[in-house]
mmCIF file as gemmi writes it, N, C-alpha and C atoms, coordinates in Angstrom:
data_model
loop_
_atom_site.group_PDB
_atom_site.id
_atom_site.type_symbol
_atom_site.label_atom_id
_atom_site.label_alt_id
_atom_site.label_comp_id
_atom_site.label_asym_id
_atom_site.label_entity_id
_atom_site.label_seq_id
_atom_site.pdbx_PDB_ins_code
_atom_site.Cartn_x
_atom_site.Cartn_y
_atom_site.Cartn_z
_atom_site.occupancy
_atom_site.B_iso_or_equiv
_atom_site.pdbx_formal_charge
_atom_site.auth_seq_id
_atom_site.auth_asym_id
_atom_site.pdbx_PDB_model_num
ATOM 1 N N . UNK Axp A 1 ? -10.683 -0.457 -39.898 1 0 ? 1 A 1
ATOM 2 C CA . UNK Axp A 1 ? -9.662 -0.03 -40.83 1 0 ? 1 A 1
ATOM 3 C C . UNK Axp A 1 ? -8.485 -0.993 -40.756 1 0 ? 1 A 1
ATOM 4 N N . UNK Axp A 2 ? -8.109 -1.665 -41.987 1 0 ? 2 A 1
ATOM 5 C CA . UNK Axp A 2 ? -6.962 -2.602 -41.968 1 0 ? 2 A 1
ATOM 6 C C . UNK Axp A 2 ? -5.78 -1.47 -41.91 1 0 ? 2 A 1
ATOM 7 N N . UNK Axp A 3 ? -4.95 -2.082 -41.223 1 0 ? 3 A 1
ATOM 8 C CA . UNK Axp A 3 ? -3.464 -0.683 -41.569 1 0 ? 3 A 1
ATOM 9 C C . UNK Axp A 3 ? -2.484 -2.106 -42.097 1 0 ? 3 A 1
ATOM 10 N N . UNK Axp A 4 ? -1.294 -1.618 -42.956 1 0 ? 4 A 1
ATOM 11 C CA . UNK Axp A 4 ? -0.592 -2.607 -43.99 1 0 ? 4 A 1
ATOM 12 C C . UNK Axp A 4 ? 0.195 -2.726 -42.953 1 0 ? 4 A 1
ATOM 13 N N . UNK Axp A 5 ? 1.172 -4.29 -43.113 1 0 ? 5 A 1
ATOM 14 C CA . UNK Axp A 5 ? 1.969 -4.16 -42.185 1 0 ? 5 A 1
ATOM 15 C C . UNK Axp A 5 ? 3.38 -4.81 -42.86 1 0 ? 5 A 1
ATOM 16 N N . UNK Axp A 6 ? 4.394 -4.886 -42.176 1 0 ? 6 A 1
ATOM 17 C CA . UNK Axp A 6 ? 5.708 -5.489 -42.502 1 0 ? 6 A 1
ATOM 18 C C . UNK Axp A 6 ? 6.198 -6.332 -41.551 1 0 ? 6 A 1
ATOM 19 N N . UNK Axp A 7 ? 6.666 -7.355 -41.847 1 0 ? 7 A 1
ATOM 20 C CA . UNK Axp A 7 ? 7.946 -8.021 -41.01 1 0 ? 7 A 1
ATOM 21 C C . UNK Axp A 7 ? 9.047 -7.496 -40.63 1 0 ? 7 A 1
ATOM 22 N N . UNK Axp A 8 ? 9.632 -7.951 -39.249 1 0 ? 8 A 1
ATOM 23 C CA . UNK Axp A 8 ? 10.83 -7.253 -39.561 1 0 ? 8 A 1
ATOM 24 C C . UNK Axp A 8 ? 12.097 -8.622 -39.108 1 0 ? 8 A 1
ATOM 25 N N . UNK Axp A 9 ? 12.893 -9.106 -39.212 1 0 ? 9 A 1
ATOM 26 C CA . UNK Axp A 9 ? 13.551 -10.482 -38.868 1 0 ? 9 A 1
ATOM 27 C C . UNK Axp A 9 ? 14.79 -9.827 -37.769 1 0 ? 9 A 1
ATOM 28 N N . UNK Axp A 10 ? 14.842 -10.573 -36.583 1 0 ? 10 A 1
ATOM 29 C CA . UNK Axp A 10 ? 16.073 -9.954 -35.856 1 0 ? 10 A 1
ATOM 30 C C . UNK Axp A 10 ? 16.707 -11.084 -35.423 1 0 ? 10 A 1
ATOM 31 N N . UNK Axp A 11 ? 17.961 -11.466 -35.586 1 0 ? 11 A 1
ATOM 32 C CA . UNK Axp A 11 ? 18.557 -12.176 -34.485 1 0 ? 11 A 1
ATOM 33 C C . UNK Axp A 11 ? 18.896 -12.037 -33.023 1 0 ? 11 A 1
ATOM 34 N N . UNK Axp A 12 ? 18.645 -13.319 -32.284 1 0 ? 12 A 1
ATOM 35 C CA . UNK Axp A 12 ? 18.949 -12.659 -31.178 1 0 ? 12 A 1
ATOM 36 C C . UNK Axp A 12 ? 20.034 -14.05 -30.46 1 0 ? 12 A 1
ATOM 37 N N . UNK Axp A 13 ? 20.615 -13.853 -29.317 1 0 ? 13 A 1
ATOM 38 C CA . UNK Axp A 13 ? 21.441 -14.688 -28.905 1 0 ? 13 A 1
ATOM 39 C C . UNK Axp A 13 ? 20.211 -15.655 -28.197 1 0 ? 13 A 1
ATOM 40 N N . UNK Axp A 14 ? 19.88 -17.011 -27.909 1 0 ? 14 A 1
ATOM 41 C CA . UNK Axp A 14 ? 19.505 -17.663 -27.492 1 0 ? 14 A 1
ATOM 42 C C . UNK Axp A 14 ? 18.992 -17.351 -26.311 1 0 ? 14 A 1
ATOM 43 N N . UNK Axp A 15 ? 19.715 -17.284 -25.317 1 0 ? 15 A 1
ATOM 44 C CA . UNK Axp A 15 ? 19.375 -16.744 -23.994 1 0 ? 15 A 1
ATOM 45 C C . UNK Axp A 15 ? 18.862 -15.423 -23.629 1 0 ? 15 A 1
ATOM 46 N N . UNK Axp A 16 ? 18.889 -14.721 -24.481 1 0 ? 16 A 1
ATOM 47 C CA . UNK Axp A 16 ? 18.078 -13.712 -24.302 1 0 ? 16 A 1
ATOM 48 C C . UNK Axp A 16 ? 16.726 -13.662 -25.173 1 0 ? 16 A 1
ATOM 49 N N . UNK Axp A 17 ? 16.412 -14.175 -25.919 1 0 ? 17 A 1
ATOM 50 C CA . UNK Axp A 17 ? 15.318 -14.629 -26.357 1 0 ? 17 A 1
ATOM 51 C C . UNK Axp A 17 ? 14.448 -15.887 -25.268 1 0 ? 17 A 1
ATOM 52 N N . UNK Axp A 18 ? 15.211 -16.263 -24.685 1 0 ? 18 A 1
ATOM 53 C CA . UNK Axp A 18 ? 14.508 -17.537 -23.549 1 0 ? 18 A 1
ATOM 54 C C . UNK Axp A 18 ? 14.223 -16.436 -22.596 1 0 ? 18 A 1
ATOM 55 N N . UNK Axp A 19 ? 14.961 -15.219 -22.058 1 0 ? 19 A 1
ATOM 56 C CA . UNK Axp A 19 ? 14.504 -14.626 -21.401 1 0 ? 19 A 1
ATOM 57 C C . UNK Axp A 19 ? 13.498 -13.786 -21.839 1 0 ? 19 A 1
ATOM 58 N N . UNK Axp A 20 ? 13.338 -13.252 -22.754 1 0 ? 20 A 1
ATOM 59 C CA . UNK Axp A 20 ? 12.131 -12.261 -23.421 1 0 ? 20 A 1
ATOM 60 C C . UNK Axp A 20 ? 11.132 -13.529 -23.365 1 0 ? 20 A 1
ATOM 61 N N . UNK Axp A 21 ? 11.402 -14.571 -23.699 1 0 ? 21 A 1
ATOM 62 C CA . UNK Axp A 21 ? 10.031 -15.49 -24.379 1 0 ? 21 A 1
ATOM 63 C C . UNK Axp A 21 ? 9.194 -15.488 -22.583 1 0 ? 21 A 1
ATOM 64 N N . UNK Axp A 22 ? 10.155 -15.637 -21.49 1 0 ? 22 A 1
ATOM 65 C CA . UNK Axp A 22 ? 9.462 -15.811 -19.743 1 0 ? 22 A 1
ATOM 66 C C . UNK Axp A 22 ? 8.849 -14.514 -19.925 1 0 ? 22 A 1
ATOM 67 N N . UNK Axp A 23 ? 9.74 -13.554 -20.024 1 0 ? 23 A 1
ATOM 68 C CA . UNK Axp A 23 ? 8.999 -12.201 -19.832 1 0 ? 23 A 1
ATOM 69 C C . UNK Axp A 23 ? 7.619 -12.097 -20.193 1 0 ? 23 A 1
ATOM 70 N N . UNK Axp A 24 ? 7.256 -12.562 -21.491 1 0 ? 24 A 1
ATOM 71 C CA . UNK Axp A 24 ? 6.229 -12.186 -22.211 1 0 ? 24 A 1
ATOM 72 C C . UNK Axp A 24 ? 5.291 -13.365 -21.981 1 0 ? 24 A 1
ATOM 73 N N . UNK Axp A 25 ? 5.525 -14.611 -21.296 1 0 ? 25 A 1
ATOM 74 C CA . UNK Axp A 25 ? 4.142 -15.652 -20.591 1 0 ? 25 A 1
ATOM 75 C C . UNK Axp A 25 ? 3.952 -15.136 -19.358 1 0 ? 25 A 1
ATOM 76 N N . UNK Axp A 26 ? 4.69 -14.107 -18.53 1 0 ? 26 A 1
ATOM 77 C CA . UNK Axp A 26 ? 4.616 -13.304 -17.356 1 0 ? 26 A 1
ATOM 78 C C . UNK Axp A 26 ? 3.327 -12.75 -17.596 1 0 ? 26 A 1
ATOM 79 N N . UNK Axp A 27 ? 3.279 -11.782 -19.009 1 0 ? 27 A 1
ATOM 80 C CA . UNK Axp A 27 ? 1.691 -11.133 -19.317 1 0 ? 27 A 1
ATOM 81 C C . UNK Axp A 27 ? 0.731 -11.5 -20.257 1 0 ? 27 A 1
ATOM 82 N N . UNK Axp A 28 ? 1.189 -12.965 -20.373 1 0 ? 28 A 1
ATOM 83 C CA . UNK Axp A 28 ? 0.598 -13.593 -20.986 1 0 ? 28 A 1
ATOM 84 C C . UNK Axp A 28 ? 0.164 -13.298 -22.488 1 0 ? 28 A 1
ATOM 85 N N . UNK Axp A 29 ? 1.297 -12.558 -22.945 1 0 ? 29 A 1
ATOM 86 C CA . UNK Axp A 29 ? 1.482 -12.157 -24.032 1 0 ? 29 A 1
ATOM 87 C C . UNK Axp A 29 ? 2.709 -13.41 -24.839 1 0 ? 29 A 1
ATOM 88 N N . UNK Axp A 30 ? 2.492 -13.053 -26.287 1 0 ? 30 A 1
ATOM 89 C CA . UNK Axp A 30 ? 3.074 -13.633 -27.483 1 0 ? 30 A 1
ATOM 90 C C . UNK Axp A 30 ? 4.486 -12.855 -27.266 1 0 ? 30 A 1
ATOM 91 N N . UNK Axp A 31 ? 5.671 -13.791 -27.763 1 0 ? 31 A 1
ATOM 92 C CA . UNK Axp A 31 ? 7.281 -13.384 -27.703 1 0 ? 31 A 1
ATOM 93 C C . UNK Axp A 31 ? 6.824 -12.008 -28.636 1 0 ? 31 A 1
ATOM 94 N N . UNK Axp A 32 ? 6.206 -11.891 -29.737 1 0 ? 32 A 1
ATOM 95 C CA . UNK Axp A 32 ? 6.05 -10.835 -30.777 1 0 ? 32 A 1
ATOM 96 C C . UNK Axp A 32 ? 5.023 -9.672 -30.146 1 0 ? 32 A 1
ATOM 97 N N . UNK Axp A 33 ? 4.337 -10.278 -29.365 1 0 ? 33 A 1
ATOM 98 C CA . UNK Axp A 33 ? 3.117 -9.359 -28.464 1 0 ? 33 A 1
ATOM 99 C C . UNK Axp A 33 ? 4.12 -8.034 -27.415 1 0 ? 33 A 1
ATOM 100 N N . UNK Axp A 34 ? 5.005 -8.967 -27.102 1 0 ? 34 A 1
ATOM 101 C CA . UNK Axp A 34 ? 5.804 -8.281 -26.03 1 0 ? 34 A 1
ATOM 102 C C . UNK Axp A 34 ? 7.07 -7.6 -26.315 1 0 ? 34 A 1
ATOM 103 N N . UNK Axp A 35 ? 7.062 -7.665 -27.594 1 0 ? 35 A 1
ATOM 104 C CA . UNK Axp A 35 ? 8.431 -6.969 -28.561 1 0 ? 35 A 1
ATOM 105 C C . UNK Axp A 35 ? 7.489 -6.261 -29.052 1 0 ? 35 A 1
ATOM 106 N N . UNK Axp A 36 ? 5.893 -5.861 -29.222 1 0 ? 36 A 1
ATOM 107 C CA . UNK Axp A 36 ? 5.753 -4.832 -29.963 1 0 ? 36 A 1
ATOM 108 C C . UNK Axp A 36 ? 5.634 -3.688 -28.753 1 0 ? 36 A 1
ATOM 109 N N . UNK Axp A 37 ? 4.916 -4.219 -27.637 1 0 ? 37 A 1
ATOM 110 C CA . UNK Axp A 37 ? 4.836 -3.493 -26.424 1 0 ? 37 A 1
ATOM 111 C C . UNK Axp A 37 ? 5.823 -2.59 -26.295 1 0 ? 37 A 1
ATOM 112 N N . UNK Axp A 38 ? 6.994 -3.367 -26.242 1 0 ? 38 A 1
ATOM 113 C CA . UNK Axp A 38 ? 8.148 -2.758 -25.631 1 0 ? 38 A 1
ATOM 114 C C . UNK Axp A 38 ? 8.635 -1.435 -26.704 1 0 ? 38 A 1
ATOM 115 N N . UNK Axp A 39 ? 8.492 -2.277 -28.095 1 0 ? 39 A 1
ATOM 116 C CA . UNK Axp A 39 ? 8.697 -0.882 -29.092 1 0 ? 39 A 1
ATOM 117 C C . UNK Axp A 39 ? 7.861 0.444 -28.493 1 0 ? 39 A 1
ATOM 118 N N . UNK Axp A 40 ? 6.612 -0.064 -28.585 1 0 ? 40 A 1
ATOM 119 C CA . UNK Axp A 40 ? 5.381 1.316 -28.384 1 0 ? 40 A 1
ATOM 120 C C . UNK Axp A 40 ? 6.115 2.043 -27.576 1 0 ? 40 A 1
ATOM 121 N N . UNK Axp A 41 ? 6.184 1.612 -26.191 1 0 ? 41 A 1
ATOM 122 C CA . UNK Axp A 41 ? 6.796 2.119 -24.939 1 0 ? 41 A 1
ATOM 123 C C . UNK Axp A 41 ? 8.17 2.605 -24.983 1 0 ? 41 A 1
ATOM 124 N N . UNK Axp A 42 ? 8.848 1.994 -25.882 1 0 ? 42 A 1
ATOM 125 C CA . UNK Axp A 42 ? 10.235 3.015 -26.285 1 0 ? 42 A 1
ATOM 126 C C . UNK Axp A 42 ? 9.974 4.354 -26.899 1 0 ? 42 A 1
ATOM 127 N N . UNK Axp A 43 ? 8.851 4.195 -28.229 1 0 ? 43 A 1
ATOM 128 C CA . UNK Axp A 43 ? 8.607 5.335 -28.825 1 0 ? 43 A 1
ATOM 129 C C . UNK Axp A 43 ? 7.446 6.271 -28.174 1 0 ? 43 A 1
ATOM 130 N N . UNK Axp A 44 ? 7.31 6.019 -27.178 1 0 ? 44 A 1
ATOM 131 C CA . UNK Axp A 44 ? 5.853 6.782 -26.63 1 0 ? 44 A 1
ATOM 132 C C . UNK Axp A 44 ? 7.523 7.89 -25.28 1 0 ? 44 A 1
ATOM 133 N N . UNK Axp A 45 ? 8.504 6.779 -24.967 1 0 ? 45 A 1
ATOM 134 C CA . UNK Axp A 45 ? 9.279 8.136 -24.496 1 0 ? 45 A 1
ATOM 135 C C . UNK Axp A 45 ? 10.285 9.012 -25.162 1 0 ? 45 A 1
ATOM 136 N N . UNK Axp A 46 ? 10.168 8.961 -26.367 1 0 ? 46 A 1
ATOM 137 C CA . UNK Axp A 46 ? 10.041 10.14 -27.342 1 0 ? 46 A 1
ATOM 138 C C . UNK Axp A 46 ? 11.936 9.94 -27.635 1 0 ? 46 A 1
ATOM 139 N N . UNK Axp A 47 ? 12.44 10.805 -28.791 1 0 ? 47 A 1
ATOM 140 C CA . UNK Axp A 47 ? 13.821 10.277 -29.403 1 0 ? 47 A 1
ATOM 141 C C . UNK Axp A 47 ? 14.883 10.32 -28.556 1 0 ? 47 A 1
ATOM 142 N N . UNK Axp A 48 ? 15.426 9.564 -28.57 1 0 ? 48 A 1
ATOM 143 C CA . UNK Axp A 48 ? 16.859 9.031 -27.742 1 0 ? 48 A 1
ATOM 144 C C . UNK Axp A 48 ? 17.72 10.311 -28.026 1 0 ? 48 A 1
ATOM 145 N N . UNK Axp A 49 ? 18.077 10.996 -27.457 1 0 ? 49 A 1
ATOM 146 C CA . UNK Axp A 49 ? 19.273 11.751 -27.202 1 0 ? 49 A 1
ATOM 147 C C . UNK Axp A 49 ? 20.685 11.354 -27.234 1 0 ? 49 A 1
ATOM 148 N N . UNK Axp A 50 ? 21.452 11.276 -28.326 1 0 ? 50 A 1
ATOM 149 C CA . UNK Axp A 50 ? 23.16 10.75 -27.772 1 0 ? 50 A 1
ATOM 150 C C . UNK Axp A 50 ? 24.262 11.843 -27.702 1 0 ? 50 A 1
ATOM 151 N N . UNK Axp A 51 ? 24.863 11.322 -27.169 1 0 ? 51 A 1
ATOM 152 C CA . UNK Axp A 51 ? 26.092 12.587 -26.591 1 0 ? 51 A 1
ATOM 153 C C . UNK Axp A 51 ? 27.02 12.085 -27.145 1 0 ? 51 A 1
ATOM 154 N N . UNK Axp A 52 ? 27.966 13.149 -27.91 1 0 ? 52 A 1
ATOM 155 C CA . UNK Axp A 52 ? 29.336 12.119 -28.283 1 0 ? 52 A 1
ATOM 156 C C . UNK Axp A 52 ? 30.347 12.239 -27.255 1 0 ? 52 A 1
ATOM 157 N N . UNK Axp A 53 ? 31.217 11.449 -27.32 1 0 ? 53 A 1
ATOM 158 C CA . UNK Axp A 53 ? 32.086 10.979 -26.647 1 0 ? 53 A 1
ATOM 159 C C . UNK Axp A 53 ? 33.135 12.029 -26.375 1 0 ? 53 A 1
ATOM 160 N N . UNK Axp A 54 ? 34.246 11.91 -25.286 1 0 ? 54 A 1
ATOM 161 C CA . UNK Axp A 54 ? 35.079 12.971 -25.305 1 0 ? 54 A 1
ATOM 162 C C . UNK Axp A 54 ? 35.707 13.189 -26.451 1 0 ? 54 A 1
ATOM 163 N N . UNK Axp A 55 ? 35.983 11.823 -26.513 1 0 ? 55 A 1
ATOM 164 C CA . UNK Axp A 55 ? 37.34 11.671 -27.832 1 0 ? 55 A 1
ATOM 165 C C . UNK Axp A 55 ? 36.533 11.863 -28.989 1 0 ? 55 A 1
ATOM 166 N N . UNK Axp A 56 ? 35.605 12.047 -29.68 1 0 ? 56 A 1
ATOM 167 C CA . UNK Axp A 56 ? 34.803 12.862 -30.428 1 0 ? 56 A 1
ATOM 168 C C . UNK Axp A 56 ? 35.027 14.062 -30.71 1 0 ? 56 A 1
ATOM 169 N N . UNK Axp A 57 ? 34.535 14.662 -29.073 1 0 ? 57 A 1
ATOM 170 C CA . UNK Axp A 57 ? 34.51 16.066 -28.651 1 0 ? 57 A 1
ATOM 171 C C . UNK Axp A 57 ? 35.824 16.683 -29.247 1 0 ? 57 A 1
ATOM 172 N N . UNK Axp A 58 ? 36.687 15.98 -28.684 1 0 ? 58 A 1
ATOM 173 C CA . UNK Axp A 58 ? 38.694 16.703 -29.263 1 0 ? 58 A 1
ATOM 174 C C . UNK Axp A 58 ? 38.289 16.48 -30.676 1 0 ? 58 A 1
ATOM 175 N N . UNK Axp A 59 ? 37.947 15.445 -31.449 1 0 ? 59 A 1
ATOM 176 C CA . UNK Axp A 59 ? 38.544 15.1 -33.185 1 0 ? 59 A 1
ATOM 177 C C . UNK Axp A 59 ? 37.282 16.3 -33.72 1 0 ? 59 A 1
ATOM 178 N N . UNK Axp A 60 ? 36.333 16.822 -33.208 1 0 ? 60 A 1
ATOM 179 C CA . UNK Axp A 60 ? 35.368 17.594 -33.552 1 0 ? 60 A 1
ATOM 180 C C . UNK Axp A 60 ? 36.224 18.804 -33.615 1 0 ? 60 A 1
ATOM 181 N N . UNK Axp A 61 ? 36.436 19.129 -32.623 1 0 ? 61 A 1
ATOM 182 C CA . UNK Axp A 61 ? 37.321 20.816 -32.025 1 0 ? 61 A 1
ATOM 183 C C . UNK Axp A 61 ? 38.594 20.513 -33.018 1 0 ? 61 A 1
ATOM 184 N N . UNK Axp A 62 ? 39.311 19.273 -32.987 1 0 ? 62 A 1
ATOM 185 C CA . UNK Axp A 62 ? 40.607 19.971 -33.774 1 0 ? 62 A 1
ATOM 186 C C . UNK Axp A 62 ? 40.068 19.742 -35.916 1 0 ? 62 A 1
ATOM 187 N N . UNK Axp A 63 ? 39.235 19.602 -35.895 1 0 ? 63 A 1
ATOM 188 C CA . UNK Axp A 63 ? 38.652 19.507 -37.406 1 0 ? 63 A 1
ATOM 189 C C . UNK Axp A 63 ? 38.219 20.556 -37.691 1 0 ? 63 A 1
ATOM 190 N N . UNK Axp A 64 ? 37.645 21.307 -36.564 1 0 ? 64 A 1
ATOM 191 C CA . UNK Axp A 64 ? 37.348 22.739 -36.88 1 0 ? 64 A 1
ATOM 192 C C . UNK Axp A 64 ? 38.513 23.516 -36.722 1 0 ? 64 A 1
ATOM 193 N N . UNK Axp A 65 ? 39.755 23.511 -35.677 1 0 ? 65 A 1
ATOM 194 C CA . UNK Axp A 65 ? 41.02 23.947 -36.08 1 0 ? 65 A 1
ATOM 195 C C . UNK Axp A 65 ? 41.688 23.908 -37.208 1 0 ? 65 A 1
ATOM 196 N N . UNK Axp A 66 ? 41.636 22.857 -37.667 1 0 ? 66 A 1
ATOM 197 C CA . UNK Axp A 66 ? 41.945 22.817 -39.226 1 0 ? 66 A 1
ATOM 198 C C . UNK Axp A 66 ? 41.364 23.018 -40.343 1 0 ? 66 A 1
ATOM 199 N N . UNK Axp A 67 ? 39.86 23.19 -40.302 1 0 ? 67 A 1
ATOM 200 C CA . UNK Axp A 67 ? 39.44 23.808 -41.115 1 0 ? 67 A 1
ATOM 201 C C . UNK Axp A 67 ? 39.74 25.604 -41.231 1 0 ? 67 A 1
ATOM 202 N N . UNK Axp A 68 ? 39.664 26.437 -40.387 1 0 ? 68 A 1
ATOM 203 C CA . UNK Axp A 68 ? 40.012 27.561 -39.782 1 0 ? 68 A 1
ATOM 204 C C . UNK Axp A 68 ? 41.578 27.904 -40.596 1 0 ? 68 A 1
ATOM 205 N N . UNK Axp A 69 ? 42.347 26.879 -40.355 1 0 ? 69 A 1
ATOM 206 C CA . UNK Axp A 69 ? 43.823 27.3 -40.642 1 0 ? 69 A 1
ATOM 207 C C . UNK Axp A 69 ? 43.936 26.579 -42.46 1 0 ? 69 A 1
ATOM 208 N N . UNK Axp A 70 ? 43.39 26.411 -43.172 1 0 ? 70 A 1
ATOM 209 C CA . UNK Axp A 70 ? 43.209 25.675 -44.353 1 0 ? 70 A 1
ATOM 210 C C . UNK Axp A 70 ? 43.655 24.552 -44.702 1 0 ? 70 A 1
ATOM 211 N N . UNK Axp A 71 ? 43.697 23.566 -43.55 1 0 ? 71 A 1
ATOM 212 C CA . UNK Axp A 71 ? 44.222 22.262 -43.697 1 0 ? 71 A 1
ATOM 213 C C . UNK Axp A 71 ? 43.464 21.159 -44.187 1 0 ? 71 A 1
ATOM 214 N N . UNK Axp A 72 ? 42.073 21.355 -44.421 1 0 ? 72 A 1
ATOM 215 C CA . UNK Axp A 72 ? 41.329 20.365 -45.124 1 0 ? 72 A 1
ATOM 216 C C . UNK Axp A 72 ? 40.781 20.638 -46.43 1 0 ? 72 A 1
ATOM 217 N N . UNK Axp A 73 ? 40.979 19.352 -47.479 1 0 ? 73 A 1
ATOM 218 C CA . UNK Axp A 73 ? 41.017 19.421 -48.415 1 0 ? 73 A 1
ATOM 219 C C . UNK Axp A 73 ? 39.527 18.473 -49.072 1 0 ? 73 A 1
ATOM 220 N N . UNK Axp A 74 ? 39.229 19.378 -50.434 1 0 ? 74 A 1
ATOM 221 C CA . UNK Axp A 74 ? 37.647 19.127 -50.98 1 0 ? 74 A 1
ATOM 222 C C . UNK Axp A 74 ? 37.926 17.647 -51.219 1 0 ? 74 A 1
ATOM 223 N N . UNK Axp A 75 ? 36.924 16.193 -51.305 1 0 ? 75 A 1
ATOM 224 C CA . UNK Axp A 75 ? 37.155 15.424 -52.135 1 0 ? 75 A 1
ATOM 225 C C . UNK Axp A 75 ? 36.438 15.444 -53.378 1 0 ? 75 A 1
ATOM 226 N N . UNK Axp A 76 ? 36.954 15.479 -54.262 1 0 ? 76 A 1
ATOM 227 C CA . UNK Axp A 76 ? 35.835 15.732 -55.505 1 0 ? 76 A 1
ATOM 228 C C . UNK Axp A 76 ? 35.774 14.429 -56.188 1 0 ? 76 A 1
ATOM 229 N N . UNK Axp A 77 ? 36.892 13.534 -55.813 1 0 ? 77 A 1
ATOM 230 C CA . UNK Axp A 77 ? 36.45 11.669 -56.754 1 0 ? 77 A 1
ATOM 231 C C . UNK Axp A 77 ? 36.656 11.296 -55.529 1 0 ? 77 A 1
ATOM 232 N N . UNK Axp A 78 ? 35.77 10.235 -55.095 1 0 ? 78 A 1
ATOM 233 C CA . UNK Axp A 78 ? 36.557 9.399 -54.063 1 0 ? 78 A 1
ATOM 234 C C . UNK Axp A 78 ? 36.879 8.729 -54.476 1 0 ? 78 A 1
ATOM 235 N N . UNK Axp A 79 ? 36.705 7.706 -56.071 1 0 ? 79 A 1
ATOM 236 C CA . UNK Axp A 79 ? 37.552 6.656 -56.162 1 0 ? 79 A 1
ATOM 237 C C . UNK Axp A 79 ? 39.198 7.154 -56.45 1 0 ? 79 A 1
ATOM 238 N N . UNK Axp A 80 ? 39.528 8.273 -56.332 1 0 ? 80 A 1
ATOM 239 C CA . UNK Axp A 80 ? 40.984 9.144 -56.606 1 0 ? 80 A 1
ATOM 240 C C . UNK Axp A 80 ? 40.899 8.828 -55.274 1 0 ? 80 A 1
ATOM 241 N N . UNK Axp A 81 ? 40.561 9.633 -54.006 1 0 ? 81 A 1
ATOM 242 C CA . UNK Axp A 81 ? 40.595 9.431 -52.61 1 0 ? 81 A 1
ATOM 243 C C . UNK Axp A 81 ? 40.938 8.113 -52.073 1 0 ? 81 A 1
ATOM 244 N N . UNK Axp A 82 ? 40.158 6.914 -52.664 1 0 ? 82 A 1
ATOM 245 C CA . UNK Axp A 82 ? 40.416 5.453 -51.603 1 0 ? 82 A 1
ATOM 246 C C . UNK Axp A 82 ? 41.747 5.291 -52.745 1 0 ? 82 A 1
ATOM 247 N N . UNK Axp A 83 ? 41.904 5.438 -54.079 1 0 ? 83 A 1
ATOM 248 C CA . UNK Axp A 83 ? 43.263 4.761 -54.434 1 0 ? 83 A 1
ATOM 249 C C . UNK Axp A 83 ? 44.258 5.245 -54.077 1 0 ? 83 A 1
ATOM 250 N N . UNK Axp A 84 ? 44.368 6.788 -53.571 1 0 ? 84 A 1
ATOM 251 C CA . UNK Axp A 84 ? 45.488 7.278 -52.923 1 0 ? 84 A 1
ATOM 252 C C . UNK Axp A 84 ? 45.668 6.642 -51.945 1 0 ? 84 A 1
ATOM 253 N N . UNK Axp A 85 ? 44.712 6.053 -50.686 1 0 ? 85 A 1
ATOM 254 C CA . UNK Axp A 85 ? 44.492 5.459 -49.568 1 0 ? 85 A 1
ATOM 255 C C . UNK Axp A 85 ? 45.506 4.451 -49.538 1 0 ? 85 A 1
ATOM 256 N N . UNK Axp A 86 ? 44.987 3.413 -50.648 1 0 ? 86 A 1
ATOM 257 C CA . UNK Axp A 86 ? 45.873 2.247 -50.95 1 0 ? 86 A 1
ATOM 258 C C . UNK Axp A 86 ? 47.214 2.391 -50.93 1 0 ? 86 A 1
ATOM 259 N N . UNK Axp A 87 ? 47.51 3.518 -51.831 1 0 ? 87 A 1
ATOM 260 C CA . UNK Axp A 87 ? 49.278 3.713 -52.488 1 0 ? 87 A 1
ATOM 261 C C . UNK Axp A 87 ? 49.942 3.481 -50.91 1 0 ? 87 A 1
């Protein structure tokens, strides 16, 4: 069974590509052999979990304070919204 495939293009800083390229003649794998590996093995330990930050945590809690007390307001144009921004 053929399965379709895609490219995908990444930059990377030099030196860390010289280091992935050792890594991957280590197993005698292709620079692309050993970037797909590593994908599999990212997604085989299943979705990343992120935590937000404290300072998140506060702008979260006081957004819901202000929603609560009627301090936030609908946007219904944003191009009205960013030109007020400007003024």
């Amino acid at each position: 069974m053929i399965q379709k495939q895609t490219q995908i293009k990444i930059n990377l800083p030099l030196k860390l590509k010289a280091k992935l390229k050792r890594r991957a003649e280590e197993y005698d794998l292709t620079l692309a052999g050993y970037m797909k590996h590593l994908l599999m093995m990212d997604l085989k330990s299943g979705i990343p979990v992120y935590h937000l930050s404290k300072r998140s945590i506060e702008a979260l809690k006081q957004a819901k304070i202000d929603e609560k007390n009627g301090k936030l307001h609908e946007i219904t144009d944003i191009n009205e919204f960013f030109a007020k921004m400007i003024k």
